[in-house]
C-alpha positions as CSV (number, residue, x, y, z in Angstrom):
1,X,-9.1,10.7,-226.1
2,X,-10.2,14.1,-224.5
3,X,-12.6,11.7,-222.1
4,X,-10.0,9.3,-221.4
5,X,-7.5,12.4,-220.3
6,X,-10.3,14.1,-218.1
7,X,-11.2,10.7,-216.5
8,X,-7.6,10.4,-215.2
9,X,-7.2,14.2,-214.5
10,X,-10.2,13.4,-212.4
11,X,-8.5,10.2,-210.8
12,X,-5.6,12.0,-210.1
13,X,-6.8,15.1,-208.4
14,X,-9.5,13.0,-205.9
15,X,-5.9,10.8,-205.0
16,X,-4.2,14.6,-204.3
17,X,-7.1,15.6,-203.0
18,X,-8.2,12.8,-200.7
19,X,-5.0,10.9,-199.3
20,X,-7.2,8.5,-197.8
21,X,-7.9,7.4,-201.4
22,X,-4.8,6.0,-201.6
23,X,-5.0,4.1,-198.3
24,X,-8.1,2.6,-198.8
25,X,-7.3,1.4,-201.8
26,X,-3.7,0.0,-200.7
27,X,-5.7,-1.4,-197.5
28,X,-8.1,-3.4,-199.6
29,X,-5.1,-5.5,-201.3
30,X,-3.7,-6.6,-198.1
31,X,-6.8,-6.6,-196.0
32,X,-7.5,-10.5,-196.2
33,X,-3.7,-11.6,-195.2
34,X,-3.9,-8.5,-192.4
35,X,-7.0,-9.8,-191.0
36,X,-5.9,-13.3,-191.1
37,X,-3.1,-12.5,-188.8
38,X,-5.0,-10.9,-186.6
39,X,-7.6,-13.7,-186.2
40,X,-4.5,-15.8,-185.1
41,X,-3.4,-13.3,-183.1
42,X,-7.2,-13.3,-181.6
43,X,-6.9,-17.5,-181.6
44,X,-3.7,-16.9,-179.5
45,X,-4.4,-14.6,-177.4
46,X,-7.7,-16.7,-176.4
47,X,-5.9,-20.0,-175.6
48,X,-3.2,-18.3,-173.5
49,X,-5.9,-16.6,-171.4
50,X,-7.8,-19.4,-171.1
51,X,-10.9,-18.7,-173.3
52,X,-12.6,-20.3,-176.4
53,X,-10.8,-19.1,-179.3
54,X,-13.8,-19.6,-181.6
55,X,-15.9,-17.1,-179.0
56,X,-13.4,-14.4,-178.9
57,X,-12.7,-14.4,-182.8
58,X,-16.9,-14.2,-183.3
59,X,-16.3,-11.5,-180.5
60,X,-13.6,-9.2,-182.4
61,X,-15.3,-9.6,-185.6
62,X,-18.4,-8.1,-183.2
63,X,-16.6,-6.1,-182.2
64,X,-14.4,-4.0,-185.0
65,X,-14.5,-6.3,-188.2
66,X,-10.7,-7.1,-187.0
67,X,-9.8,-3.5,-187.9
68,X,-7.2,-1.9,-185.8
69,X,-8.0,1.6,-186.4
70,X,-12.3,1.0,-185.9
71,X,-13.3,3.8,-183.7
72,X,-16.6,4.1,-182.5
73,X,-19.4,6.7,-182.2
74,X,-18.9,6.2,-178.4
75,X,-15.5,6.7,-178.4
76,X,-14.6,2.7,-178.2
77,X,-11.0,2.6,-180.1
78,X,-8.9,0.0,-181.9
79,X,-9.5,-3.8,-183.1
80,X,-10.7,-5.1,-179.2
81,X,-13.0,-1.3,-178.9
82,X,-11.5,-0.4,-175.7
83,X,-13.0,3.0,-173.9
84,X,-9.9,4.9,-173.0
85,X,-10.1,4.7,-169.2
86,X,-10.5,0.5,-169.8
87,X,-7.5,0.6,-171.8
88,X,-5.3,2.9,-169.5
89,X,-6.5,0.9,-166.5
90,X,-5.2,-2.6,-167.9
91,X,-2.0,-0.5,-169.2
92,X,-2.8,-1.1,-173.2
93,X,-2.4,1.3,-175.9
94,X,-6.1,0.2,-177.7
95,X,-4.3,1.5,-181.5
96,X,-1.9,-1.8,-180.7
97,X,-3.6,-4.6,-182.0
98,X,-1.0,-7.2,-180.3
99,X,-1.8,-5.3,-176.9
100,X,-5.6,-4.9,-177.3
101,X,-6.0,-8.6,-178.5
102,X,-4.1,-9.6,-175.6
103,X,-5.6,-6.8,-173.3
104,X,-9.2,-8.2,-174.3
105,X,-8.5,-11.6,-173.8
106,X,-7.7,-11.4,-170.2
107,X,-10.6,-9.1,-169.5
108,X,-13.2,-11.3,-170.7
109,X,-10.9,-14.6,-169.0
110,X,-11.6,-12.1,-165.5
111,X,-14.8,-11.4,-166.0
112,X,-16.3,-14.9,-167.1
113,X,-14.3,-16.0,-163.8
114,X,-16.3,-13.0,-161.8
115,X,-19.4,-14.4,-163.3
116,X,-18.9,-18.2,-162.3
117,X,-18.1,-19.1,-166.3
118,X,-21.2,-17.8,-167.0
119,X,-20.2,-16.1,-170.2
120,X,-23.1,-14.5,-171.7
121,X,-23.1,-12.1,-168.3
122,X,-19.1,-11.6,-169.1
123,X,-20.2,-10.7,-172.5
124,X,-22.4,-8.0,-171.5
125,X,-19.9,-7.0,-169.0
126,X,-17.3,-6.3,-172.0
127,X,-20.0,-4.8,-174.3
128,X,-22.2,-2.4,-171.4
129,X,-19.9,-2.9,-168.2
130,X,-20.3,-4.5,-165.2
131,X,-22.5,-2.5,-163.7
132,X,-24.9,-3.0,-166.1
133,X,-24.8,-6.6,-165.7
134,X,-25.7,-5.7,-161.9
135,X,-28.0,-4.0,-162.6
136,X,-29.6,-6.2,-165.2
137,X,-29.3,-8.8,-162.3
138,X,-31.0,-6.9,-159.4
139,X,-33.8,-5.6,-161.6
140,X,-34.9,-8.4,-163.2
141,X,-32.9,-12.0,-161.1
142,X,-32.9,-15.0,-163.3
143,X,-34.1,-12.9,-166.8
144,X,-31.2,-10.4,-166.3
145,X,-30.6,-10.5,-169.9
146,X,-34.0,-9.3,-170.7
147,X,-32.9,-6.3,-168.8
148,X,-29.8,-5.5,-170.7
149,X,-29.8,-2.9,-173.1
150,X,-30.9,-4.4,-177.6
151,X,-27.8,-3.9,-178.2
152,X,-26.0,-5.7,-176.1
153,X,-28.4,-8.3,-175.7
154,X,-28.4,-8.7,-180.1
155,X,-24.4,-8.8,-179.0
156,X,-24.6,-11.6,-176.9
157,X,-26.9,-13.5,-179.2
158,X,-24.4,-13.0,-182.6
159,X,-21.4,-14.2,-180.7
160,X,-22.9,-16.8,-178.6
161,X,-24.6,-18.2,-182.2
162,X,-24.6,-22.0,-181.6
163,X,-23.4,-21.7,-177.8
164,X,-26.1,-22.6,-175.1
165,X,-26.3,-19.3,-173.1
């Protein structure tokens, strides 16, 4: 009985303790019907800009895991991993999953038009920039992919799984 008490003293204080406790916990019950909605959101967002849906849902799962509040080590924030300045230069708040789903969508439909539908290069345009696609391109011409940095070349690679590139 003394063991049982202790064990739930214990419980209790790391909830007090640790707020995010709590949340993590709630957040694993409704994780598969919020990520569900946001793959649709994803899906829809895709279509209306004009993109494959099933490319762009492989890319936000690349991307965050289809968590809204990922932030990365580089700064990259929200479900789409917008930099700050990318965000505030296409007029998105990156927390807003509706706006950065939407947000991301058309960036990718612009830059796989700037890249002639070539959309491995607009991939590494979202993942390292464009000018590291140029200068992928003007280092190394037709293997420009060879140029990119492993990381965003493994990123092309996952989401392009199945695609000819």
């Amino acid at each position: 009985m003394r063991k049982l008490l202790l064990i739930g003293l214990v419980i209790v204080a790391a909830a007090l303790l640790y707020p995010s406790f709590q949340a993590t916990a709630q957040h694993k019950s409704i994780s598969h019907v919020t990520v569900t909605s946001y793959v649709s959101m994803a899906r829809q967002a895709a279509t209306d800009a004009g993109i494959s849906p099933d490319i762009f849902e492989r890319q936000i799962e690349q991307e965050s895991k289809f968590d809204p509040r990922a932030l990365s080590p580089a700064g990259a924030q929200g479900i789409a991993q917008f930099m700050p300045a990318t965000a505030r230069a296409l007029g998105i708040d990156p927390w807003n999953p509706e706006q950065a789903l939407k947000g991301a969508a058309h960036l990718m439909a612009s830059y796989n038009k700037q890249y002639h539908g070539n959309y491995a290069a607009a991939l590494a345009a979202y993942n390292a920039g464009p000018g590291a696609v140029k200068s992928a391109v003007d280092r190394c011409r037709s293997q420009w992919q060879r140029c990119l940095p492993a990381e965003t070349q493994h990123y092309i690679t996952v989401i392009l799984a199945g695609q000819q590139q």
